[in-house]
PDB file of N, CA, C and O in Angstrom:
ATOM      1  N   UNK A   1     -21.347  20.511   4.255  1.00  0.00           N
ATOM      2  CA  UNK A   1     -21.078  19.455   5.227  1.00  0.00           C
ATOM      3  C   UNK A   1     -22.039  18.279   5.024  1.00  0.00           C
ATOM      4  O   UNK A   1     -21.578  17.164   4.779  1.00  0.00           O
ATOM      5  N   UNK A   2     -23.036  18.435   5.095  1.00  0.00           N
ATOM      6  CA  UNK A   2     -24.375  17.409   4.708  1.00  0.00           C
ATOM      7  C   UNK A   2     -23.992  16.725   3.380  1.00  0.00           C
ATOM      8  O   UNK A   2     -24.448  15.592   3.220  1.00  0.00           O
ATOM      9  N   UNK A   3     -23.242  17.232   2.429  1.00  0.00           N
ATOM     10  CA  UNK A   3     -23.256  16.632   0.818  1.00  0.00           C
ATOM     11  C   UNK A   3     -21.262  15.618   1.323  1.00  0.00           C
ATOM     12  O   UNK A   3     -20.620  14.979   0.489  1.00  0.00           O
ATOM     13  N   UNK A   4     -21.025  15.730   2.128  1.00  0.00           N
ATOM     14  CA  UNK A   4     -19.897  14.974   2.699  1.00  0.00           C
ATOM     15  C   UNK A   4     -20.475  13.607   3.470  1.00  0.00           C
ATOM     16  O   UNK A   4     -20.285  12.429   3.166  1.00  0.00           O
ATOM     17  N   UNK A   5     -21.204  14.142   4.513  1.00  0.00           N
ATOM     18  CA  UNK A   5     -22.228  13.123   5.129  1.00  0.00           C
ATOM     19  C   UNK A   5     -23.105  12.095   4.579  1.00  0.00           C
ATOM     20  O   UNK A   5     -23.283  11.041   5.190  1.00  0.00           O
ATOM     21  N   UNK A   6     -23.746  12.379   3.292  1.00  0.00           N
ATOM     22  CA  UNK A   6     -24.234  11.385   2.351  1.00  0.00           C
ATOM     23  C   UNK A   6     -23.189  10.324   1.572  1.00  0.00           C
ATOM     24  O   UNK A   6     -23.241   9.099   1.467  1.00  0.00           O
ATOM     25  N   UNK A   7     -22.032  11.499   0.973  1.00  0.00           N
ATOM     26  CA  UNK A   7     -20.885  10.688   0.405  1.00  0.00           C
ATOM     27  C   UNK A   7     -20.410   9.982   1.648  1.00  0.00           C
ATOM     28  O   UNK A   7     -19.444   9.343   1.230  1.00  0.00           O
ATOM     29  N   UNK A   8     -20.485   9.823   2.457  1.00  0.00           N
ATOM     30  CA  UNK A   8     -19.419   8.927   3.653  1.00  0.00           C
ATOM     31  C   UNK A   8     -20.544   7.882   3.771  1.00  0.00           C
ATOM     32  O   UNK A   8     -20.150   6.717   3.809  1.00  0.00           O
ATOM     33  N   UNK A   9     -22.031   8.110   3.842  1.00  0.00           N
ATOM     34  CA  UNK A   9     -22.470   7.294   4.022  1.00  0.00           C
ATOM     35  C   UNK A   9     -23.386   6.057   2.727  1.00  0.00           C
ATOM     36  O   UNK A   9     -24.099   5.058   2.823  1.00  0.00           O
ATOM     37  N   UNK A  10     -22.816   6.892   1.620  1.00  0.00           N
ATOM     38  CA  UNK A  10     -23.510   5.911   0.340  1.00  0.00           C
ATOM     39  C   UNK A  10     -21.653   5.232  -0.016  1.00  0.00           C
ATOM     40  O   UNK A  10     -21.828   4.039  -0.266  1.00  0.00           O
ATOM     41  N   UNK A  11     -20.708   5.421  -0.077  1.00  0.00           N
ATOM     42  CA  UNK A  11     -19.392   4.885  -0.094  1.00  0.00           C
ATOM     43  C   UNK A  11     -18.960   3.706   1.378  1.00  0.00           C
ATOM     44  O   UNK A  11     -18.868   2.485   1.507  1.00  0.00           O
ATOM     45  N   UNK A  12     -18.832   4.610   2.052  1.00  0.00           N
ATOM     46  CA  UNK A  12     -18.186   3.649   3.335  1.00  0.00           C
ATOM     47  C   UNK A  12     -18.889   2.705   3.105  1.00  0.00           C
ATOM     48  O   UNK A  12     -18.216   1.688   2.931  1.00  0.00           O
ATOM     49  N   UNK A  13     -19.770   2.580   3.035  1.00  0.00           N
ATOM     50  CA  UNK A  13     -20.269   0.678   3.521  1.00  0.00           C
ATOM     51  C   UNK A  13     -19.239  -0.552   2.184  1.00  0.00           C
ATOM     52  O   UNK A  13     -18.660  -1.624   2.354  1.00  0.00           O
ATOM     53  N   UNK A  14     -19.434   0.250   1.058  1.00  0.00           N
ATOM     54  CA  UNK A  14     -18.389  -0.740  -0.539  1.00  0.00           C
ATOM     55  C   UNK A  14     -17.236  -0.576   0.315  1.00  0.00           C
ATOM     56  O   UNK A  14     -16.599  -1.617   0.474  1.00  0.00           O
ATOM     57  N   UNK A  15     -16.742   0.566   0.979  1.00  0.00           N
ATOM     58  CA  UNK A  15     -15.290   0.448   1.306  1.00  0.00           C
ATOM     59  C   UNK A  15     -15.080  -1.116   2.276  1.00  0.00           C
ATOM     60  O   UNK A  15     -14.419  -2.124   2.028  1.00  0.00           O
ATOM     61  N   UNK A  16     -16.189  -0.661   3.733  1.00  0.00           N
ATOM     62  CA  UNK A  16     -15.976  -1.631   4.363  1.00  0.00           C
ATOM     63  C   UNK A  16     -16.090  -3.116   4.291  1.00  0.00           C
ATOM     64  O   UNK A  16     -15.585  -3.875   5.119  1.00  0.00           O
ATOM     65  N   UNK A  17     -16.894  -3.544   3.085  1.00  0.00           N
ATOM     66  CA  UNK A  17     -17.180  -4.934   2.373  1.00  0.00           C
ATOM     67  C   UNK A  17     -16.022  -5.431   1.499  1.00  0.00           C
ATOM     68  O   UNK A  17     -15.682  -6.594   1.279  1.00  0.00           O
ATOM     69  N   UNK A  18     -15.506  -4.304   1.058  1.00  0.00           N
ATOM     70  CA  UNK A  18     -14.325  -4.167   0.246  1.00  0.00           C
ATOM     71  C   UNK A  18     -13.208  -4.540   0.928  1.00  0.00           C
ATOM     72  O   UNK A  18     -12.408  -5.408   0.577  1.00  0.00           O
ATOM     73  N   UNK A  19     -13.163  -3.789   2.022  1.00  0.00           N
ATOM     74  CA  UNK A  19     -11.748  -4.468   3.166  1.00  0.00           C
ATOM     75  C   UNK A  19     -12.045  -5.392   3.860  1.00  0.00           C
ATOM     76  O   UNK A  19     -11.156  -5.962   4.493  1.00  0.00           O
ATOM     77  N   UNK A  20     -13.505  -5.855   3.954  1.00  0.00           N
ATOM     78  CA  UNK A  20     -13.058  -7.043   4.822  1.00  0.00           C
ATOM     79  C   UNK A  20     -13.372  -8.400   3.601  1.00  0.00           C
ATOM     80  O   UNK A  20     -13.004  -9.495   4.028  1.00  0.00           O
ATOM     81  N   UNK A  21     -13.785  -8.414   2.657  1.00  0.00           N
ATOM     82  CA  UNK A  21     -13.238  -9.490   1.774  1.00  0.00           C
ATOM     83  C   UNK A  21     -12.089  -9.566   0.934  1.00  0.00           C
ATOM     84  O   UNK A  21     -11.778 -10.619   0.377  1.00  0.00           O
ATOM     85  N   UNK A  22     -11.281  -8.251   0.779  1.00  0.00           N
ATOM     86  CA  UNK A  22      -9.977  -8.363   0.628  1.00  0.00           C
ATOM     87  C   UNK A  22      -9.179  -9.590   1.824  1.00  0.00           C
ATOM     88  O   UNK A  22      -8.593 -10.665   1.697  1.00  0.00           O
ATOM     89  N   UNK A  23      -9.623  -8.562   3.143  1.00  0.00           N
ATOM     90  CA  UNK A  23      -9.167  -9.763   4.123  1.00  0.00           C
ATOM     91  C   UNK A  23      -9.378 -11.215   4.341  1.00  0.00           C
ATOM     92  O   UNK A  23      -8.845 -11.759   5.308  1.00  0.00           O
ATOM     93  N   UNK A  24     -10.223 -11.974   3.392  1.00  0.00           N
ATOM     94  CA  UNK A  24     -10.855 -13.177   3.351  1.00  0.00           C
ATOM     95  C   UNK A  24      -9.671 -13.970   2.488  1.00  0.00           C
ATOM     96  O   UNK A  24      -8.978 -14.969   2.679  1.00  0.00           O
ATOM     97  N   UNK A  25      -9.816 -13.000   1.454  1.00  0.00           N
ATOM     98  CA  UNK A  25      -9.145 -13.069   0.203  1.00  0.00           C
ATOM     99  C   UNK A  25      -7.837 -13.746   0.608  1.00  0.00           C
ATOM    100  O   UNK A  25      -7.707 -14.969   0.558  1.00  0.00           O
ATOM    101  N   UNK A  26      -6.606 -12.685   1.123  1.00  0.00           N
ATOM    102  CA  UNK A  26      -5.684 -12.864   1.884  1.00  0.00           C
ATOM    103  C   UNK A  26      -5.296 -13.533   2.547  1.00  0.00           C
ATOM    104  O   UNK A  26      -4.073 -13.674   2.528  1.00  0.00           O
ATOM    105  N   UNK A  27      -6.198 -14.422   3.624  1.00  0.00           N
ATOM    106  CA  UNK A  27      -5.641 -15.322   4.071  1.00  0.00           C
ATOM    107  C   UNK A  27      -5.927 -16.730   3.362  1.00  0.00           C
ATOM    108  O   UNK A  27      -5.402 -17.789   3.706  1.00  0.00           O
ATOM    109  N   UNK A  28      -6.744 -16.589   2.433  1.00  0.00           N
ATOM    110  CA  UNK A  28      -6.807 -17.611   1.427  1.00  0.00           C
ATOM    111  C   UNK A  28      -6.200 -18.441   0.931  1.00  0.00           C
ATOM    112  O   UNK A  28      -6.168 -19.671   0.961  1.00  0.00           O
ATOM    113  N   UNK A  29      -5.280 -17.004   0.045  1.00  0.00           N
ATOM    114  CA  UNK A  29      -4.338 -16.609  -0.717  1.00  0.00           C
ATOM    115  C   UNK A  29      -3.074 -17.598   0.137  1.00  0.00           C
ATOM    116  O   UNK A  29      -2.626 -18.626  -0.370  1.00  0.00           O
ATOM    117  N   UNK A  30      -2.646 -17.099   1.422  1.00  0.00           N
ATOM    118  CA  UNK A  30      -1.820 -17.528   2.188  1.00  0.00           C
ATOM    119  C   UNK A  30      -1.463 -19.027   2.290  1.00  0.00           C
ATOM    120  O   UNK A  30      -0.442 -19.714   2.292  1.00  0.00           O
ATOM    121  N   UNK A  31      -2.698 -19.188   2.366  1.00  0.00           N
ATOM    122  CA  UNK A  31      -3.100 -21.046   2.594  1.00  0.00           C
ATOM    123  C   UNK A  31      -2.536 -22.018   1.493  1.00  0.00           C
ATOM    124  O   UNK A  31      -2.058 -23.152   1.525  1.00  0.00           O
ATOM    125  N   UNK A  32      -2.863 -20.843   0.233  1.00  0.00           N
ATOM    126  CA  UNK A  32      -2.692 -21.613  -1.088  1.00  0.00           C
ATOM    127  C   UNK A  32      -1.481 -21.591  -1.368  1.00  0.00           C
ATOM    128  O   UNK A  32      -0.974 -22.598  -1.861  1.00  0.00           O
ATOM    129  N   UNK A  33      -0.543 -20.186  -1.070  1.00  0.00           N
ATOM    130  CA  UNK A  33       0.742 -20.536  -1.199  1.00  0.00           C
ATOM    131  C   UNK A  33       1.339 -21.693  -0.778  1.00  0.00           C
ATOM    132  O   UNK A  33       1.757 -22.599  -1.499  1.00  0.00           O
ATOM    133  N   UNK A  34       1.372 -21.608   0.776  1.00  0.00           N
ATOM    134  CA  UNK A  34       2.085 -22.785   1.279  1.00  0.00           C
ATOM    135  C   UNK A  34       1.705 -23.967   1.121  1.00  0.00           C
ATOM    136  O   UNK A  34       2.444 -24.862   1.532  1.00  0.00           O
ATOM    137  N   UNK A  35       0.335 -24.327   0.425  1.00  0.00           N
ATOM    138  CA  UNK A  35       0.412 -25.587   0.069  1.00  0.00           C
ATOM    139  C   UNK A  35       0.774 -25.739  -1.169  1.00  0.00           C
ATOM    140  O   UNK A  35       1.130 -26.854  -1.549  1.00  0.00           O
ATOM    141  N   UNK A  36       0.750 -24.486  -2.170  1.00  0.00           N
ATOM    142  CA  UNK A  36       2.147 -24.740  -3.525  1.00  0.00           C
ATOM    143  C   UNK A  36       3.545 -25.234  -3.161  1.00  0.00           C
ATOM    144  O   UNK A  36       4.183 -25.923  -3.956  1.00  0.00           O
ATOM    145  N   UNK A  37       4.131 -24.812  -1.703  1.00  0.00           N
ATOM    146  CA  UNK A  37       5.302 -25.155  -1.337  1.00  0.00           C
ATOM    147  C   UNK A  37       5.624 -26.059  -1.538  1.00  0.00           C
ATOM    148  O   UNK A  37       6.594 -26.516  -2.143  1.00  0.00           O
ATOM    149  N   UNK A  38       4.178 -26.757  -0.636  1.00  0.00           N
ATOM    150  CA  UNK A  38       4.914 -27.559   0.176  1.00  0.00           C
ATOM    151  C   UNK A  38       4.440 -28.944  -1.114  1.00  0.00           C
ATOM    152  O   UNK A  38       4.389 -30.102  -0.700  1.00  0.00           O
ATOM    153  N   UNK A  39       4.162 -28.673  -2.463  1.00  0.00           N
ATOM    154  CA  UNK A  39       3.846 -29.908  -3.353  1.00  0.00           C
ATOM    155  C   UNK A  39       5.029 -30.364  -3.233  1.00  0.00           C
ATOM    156  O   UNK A  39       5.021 -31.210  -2.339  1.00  0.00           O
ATOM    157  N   UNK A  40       6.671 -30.157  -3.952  1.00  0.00           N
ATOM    158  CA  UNK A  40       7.499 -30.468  -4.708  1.00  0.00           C
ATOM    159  C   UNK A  40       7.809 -31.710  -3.563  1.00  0.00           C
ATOM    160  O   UNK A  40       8.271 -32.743  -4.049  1.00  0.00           O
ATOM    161  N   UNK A  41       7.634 -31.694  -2.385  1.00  0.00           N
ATOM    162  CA  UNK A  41       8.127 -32.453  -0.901  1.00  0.00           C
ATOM    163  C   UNK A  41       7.404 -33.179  -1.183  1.00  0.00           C
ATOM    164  O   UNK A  41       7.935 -34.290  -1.193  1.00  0.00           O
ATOM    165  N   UNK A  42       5.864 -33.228  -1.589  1.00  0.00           N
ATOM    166  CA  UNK A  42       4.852 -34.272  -1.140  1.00  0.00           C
ATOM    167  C   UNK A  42       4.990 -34.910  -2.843  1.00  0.00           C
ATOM    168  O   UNK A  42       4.801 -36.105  -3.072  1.00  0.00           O
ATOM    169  N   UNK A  43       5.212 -34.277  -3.537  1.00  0.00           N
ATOM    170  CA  UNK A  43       5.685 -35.151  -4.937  1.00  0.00           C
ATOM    171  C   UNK A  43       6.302 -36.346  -4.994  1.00  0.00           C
ATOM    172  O   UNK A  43       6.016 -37.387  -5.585  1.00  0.00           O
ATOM    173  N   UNK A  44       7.526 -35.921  -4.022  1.00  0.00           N
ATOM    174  CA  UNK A  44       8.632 -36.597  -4.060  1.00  0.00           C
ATOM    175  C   UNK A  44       8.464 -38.090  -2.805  1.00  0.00           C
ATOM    176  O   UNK A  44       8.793 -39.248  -3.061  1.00  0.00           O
ATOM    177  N   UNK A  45       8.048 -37.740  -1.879  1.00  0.00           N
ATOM    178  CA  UNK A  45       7.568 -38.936  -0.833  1.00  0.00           C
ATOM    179  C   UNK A  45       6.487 -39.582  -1.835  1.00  0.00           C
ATOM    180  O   UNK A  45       6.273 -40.770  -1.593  1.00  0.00           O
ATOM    181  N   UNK A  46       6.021 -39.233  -2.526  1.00  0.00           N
ATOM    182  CA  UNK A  46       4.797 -40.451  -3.058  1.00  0.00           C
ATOM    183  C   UNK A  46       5.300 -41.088  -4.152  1.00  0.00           C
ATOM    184  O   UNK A  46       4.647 -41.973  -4.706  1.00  0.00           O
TER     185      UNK A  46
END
């Protein structure tokens, strides 16, 4: 049980840095899409 307890606690923390800059990542990501969209529109007005 103790050799579980070390592994949860030398791992979990990469996991949790891991998921929450995935999550950074993601909405990034999001941002960048829709402003790929939205070029071909803003191409065309200029």
């Amino acid at each position: 049980m103790e050799q579980w307890l070390t592994m949860i606690s030398d791992v979990g923390f990469p996991i949790v840095v891991t998921l929450y800059l995935l999550n950074r990542i993601e909405s990034k990501l999001d941002t960048l899409n829709q402003s790929i969209q939205m070029l071909p529109s803003q191409l065309q007005k200029g």
